[in-house]
Structures are given as structure tokens and as C-alpha cells.
C-alpha positions in Angstrom: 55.6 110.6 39.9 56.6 114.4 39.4 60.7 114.6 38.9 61.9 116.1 42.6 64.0 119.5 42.8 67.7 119.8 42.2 69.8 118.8 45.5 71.5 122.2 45.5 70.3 125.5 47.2 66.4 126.6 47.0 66.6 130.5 46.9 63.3 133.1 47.3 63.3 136.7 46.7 60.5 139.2 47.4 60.2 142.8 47.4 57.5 145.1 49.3 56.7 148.7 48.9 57.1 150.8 52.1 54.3 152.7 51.0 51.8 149.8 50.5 52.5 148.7 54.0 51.9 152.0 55.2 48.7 152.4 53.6 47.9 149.0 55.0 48.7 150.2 58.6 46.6 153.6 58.1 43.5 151.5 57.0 43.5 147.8 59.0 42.4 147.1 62.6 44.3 144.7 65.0 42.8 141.9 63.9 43.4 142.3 60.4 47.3 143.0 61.5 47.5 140.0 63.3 46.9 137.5 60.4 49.5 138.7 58.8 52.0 139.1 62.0 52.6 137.5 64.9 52.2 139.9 68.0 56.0 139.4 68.4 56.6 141.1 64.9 54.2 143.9 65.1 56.1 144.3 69.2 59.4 144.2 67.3 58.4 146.7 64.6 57.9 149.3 66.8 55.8 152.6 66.6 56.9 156.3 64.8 57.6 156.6 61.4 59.8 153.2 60.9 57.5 150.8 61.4 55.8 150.3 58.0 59.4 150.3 57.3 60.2 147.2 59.5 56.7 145.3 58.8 57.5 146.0 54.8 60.9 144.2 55.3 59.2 141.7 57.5 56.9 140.7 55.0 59.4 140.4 51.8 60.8 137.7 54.0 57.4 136.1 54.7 56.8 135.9 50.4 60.5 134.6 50.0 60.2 132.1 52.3 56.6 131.1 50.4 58.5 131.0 47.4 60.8 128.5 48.5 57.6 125.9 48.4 55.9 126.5 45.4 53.8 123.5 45.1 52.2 124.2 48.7 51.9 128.3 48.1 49.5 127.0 45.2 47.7 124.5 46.6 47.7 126.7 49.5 48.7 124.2 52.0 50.8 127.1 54.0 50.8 130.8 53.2 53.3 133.8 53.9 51.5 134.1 57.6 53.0 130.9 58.4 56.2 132.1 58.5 57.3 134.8 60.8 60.8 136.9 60.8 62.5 137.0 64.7 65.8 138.0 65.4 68.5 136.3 67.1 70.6 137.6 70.1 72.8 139.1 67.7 70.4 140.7 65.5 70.5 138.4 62.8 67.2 137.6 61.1 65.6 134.2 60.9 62.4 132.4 59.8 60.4 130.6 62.4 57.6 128.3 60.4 54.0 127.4 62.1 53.5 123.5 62.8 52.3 123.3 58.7 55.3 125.0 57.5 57.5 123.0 59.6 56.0 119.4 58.3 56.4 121.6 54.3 59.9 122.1 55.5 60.9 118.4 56.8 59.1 116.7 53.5 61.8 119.0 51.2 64.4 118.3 54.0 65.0 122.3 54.8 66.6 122.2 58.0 65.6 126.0 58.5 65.8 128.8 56.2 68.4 131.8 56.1 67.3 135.0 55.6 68.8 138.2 54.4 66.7 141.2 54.7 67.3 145.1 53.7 65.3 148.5 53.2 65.8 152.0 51.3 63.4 154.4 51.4 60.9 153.3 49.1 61.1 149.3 49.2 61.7 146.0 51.6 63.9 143.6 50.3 64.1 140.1 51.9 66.5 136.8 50.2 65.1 133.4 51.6 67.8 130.6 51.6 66.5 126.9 52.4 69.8 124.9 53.7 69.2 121.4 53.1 69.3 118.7 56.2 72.6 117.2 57.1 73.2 113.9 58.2 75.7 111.1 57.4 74.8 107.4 56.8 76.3 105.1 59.2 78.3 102.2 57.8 75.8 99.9 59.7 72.7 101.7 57.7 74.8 100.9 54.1 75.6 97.4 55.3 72.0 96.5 55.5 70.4 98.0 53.7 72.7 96.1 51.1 72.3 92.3 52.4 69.7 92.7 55.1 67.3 94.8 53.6 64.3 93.6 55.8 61.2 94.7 54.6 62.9 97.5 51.7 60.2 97.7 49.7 58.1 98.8 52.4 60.1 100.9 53.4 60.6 102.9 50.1 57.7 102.8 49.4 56.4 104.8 52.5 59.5 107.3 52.1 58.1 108.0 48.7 54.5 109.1 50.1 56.3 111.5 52.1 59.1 112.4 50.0 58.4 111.4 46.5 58.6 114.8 44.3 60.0 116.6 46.9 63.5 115.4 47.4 65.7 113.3 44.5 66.1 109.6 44.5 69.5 109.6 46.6 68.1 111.5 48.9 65.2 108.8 49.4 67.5 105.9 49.0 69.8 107.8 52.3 66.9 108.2 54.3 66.3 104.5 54.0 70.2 103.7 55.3 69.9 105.9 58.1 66.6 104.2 58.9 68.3 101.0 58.9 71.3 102.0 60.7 68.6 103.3 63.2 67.1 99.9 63.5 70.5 98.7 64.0 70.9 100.3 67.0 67.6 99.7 68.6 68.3 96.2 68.3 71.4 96.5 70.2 69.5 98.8 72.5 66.9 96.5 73.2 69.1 94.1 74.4 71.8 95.9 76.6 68.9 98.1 77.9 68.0 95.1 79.8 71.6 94.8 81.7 71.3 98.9 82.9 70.2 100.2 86.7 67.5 102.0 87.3 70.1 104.8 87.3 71.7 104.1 84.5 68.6 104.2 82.2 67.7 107.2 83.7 71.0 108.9 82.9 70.8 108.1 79.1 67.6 110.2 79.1 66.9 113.9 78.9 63.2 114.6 79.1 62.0 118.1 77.8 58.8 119.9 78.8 58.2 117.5 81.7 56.8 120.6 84.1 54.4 121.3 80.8 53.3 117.4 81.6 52.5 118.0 85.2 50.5 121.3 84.6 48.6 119.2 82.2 48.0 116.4 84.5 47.1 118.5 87.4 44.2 119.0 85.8 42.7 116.4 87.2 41.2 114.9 83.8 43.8 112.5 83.0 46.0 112.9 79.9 46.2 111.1 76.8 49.5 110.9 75.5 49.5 111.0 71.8 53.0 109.5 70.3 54.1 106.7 68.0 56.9 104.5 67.2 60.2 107.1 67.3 63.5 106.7 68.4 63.9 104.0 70.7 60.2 104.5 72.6 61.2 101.8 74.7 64.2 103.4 76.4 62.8 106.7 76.7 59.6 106.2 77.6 60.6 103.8 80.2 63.4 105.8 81.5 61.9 108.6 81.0 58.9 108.1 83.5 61.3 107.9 86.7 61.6 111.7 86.5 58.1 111.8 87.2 57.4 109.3 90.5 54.6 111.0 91.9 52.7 109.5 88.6 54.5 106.2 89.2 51.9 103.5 88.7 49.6 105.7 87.2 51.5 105.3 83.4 49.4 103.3 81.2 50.2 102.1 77.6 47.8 101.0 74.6 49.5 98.7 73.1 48.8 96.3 69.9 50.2 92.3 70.6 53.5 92.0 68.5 54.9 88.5 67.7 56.7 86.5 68.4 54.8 85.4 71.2 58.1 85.2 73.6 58.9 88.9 72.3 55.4 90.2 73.6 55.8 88.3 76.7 59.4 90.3 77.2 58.0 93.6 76.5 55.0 93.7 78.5 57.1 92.6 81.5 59.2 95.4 81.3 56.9 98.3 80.8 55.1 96.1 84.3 58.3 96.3 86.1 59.1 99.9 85.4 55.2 100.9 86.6 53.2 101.1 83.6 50.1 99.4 82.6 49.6 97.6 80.0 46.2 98.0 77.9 45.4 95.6 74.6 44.5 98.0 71.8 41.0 96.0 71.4 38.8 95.9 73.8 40.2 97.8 76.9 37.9 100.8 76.1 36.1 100.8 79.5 39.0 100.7 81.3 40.7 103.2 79.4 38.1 105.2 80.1 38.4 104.5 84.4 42.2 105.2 84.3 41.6 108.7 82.8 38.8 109.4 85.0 41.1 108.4 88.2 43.5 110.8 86.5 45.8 108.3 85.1 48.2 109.1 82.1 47.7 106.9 79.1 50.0 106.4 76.4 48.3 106.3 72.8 50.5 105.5 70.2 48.8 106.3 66.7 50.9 106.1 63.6 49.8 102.2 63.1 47.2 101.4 60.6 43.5 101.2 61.8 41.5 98.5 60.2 37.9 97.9 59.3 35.7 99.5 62.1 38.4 100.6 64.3 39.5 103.1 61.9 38.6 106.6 60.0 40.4 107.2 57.0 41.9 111.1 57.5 45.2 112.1 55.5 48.8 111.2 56.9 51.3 113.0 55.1 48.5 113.8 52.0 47.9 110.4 51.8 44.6 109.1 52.8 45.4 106.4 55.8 43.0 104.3 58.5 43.5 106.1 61.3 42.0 105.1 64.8 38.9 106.7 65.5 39.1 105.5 69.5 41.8 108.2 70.6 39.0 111.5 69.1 36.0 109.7 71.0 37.7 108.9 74.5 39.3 112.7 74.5 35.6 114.0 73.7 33.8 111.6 76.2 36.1 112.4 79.2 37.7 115.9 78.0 41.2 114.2 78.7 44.0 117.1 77.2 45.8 115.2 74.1 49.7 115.7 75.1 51.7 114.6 71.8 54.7 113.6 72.1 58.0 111.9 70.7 61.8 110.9 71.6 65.0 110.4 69.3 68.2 109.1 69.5 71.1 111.8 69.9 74.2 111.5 68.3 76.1 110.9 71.3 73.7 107.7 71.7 71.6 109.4 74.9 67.8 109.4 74.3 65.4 112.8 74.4 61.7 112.4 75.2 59.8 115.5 74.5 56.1 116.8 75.3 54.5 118.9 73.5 51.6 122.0 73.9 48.3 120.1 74.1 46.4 120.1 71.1 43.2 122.2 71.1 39.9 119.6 70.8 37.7 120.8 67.6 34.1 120.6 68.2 31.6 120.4 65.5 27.5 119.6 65.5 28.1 116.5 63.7 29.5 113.8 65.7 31.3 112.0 62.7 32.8 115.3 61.5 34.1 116.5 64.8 36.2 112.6 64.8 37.2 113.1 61.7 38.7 116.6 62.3 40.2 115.8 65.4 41.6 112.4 64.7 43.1 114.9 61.4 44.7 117.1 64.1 46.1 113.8 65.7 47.8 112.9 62.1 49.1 116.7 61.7 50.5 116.4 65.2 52.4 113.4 64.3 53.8 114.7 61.2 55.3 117.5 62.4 57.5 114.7 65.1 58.5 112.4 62.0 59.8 115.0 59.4 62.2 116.5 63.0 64.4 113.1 62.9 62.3 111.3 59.6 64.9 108.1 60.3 64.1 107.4 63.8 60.7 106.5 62.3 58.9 103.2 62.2 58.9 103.2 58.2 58.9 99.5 58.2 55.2 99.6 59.3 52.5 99.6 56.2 50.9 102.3 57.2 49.1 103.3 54.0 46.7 100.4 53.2 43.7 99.7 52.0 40.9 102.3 53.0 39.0 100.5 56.1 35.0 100.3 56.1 33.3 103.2 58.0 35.7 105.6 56.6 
């Protein structure tokens, strides 16, 4: 495995020539412009004679912020366009990365990246500063990890597809406490959760983009939900659902049997009493299909491994992984919007649950393709929601095995 960066500060520097950038202005159309810019820069530059000015400095910044990944920039995984320069209500510069520089960003652990930016009259300078995610490991998370380490191979194991070369040892080895610590407290969740009122499980959640949900769902196609195991799903999605009662009853979730048998039993009588349905992952296809036709919301969680036929083996953090097929052919038969989505654990202990833009369905001439590439999108999707709070993850889940047949 390839040695993993110093700890300490990653630092890019770029320089642009005003005059280059003017040239390129002189001689490109608006479509050439906007691969390079968002339409929010090339608004923010401005017209009149400092504009090549502003896109110059605009674009140093882009190249530093490459710079910062060098491994990716030469692969191309992400390139200076997936970074773009915005200001803050104080002026201040900052980088804002597309949903591939963000998952770049989360496997180094770069919370976000500071930039510095300047301009004379011949050249753009721009200093690109990744500061390194913060998080302390709770006392819980060192304790077993120590003498309880359930499944710690596992565990490092997975943290080293995603962070291996990347991010030192420690680092790896912290990630794994927190996740523990993090499994610490759902435990503890999952049993006072079943003591709290209706009210009270309601006011431990905050759920963001719910009015995107309901646009979504209006519709009139369904809406498959694509998540996985994060945070405490239980609590939040649960809880979550009361601030949308109009869809009451109309919540289903896919869901695999867990063991023991008593613990399945317990589960699937709460999701019934708080209004969802519950559909086996094998064999409910038809009337998964029915619920989104009548407009239901079904809940899809993905990041579990996909075996033998079920399964298409896409990448998952770089890594090839049997991925299920079911979620690319039931969006495409019934043109049901894919809504990802994920929740965390706050700091202060209350839950978030969080929907996201629907993804846009990729169509291709041959059938097998067009899965592939969309169940791909699914597994992009859901990186981007691990590497925002990586230890809230379900890392104790092999989830790279052995490549399924049909894949």
C-alpha cells in the first residue's frame, strides 16, 4: 500500500496570466466559458476591463486547489472545473468542490479548503490551504475499540479501501474509535428510543430539504429513496416521517432480515407502528413496483453487498463492489425520481435527516450499460454521504466481497 501524506497542512499555489485569460475571453463562446466557470463566477467577474482580471485570479485558485490532490489531478478523477471560487458575505474567498471533489476531499479528510487570492497587473495569484477534519474520539470509542473490538478487522479493513494512501495510520486507526464510539451510542439509542413520545422523537430530529421531498413526490410517480446505514437511520427516519403526515402510510422500506430472529421481529414492529411498510429485499419486486405506481415513497437502502444474481459489480469508493442491480431497473421501468438521502448524529446528540437533489437517470441503447451506469451514479451518490460524517457509517458491514456472477 502507497505510504499516505504527512498529517500537517497540504498547501497549492498557482499563478495565471491576465493576458492569457484575456485572450481566452476575446476568442471562446459561452459554452466554452462555462466549463471552465460556473455561471455564478463569470456573474461575479463582471464585465469592462477587470474581468479577465477577476476570471485570471479565479482560476489560479481552481489549479491550487487541483494541486492539493495530486493523485486524482493525474488520474483525472476531478479537474480545476470542479472547483469553483465564491465569496462569502464578507468578501472572503472560498472553494466550493462538485459532488467528485467533495468525495476527493472527505477520502484526504479536508474539511474545506482556504483560499487566499491576489492580482497585479500582469498576473493572478491564488494559495490553496486544505484544513484537515476535526473531531475528537470519545472515551466510549477508545474503550472498545480496545476490549470490545467487534468485528475490527472488518472494520479496518474497509477504512483502508477508502482511506488507505490517503490519510496516515492514526488517522485510520481514529476513524475506527469514533466509529465505535458511534455504535456505542446507537446501542443506547436503540433502546431508550423505545421509552420516547411521539413528540419526543420528533423533537430530537431536524429534517432538511423536506419541501424538496414533496416537490419530488408531487410528481405523482412515486419516489425512490436512495440511503444506507448512517447515523442512527432508525431514529431519524422514523421520526423524521411525522413531519410529513400527509404521506403517512405511504412510507415503505426494503429491507434485508437481520438476526437474531427476536431482533427482526422488534424492528419490523416499529417501523409498522410508526406507518411504514415493510418490504423483504428478495422477492417483493411486484409490489414494489405497485407502491410506486400508487405514488408511494420507498426507502432503498444500498450500501449492503449484492450477491450472485441480484448484483452488478460497479466501483464503491474505487473499489469494484456487488452492487444491486434492482434499484437502476425499477427507476427505469416506472421513471420513479431517485431522492438520495442520509442522517447523522449531531454533537449535541439530536438527529438530522437530509434529502438530496434527485439524481438525473442516464439512458443508454444498451440495457446492461444504462444499469451499470446508473446503479454507478447510485454508488457516487452514496459516497459523497459517508466521507460528510465517514464514522456514522456502517463499516462493520463487508461490503467489498467477492465479485457476484452476472457482473
Amino acid at each position: 500500500m502507497a505510504s499516505a501524506p504527512p498529517a500537517g497542512a497540504r498547501c497549492g499555489i498557482d499563478t495565471v496570466e491576465i493576458a492569457r485569460v484575456g485572450r481566452l475571453l476575446a476568442a471562446s463562446d459561452g459554452e466554452t466559458l462555462a466549463r471552465l466557470f460556473s455561471a455564478r463566477e463569470l456573474a461575479d467577474a463582471g464585465e469592462g476591463p477587470g474581468r479577465a482580471a477577476s476570471l485570471a485570479a479565479r482560476f489560479a485558485a481552481k489549479e491550487a486547489c487541483l494541486k492539493l490532490f495530486p493523485r486524482e489531478a493525474a488520474l483525472e478523477t476531478i479537474a480545476a472545473s470542479d472547483f469553483s471560487v465564491e465569496r462569502d458575505a464578507y468578501g472572503a474567498p472560498h472553494a466550493v468542490p462538485s459532488p467528485a471533489a467533495e468525495v476527493v476531499m472527505g477520502r484526504y479528510r479536508v474539511a474545506r479548503i482556504a483560499l487566499s487570492v491576489s492580482h497585479d497587473a500582469t498576473s493572478a495569484n491564488a494559495v490553496a490551504v486544505a484544513e484537515h477534519a476535526a473531531g475528537e474520539v470519545p472515551a466510549i470509542g477508545r474503550f472498545v475499540w480496545r476490549w470490545m473490538p467487534f468485528r475490527r478487522a472488518v472494520v479496518m479493513e474497509n477504512l483502508r479501501r477508502v482511506y488507505g494512501g490517503r490519510v496516515d495510520e492514526a488517522e485510520i486507526e481514529r476513524l475506527a474509535q469514533m466509529h465505535y464510539a458511534h455504535l456505542a451510542r446507537l446501542l443506547a439509542e436503540f433502546v431508550r428510543f423505545r421509552w420516547l413520545s411521539p413528540a419526543g422523537k420528533a423533537a430530537i430530529v431536524r429534517v432538511e430539504n423536506l419541501e424538496l421531498l414533496r416537490a419530488v413526490h408531487a410528481r405523482g410517480k412515486g419516489v425512490l429513496i436512495l440511503t444506507g446505514h448512517f447515523g442512527n437511520w432508525e431514529v431519524a427516519t422514523i421520526a423524521g416521517v411525522h413531519r410529513f403526515p400527509e404521506a403517512r402510510g405511504r412510507f415503505h422500506f426494503v429491507r434485508r432480515a437481520i438476526k437474531p430472529r427476536w431482533l427482526e421481529a422488534l424492528v419490523t414492529r416499529r417501523f409498522e407502528r410508526a406507518g411504514f411498510g415493510v418490504l423483504p429485499k428478495r422477492g417483493s419486486l411486484d409490489a414494489l413496483v405497485g407502491r410506486l405506481e400508487a405514488g408511494d415513497l420507498v426507502v432503498f437502502p444500498f450500501d449492503q453487498h449484492a450477491r450472485g444474481r441480484d448484483g452488478v459489480v460497479v466501483e464503491f469508493f474505487g473499489h469494484p463492489a456487488g452492487t444491486f442491480r434492482s434499484l437502476a431497473i425499477i427507476a427505469a421501468a416506472t421513471g420513479a425520481p431517485v431522492v438520495p438521502a442520509a442522517s447523522w448524529r449531531e454533537p449535541d446528540g439530536s438527529h438530522v435527516l437530509r434529502f438530496e437533489e434527485p439524481l438525473e437517470p442516464v439512458t443508454c441503447d444498451d440495457a446492461k450499460e444504462e444499469i451499470a451506469r446508473n446503479t454507478r451514479a447510485y454508488n457516487a451518490a452514496l459516497e459523497r454521504l459517508v466521507v460528510r460524517h465517514p464514522e456514522q457509517w456502517w463499516w462493520v458491514h463487508r461490503r467489498w466481497k467477492a465479485t457476484p456472477r452476472g457482473g
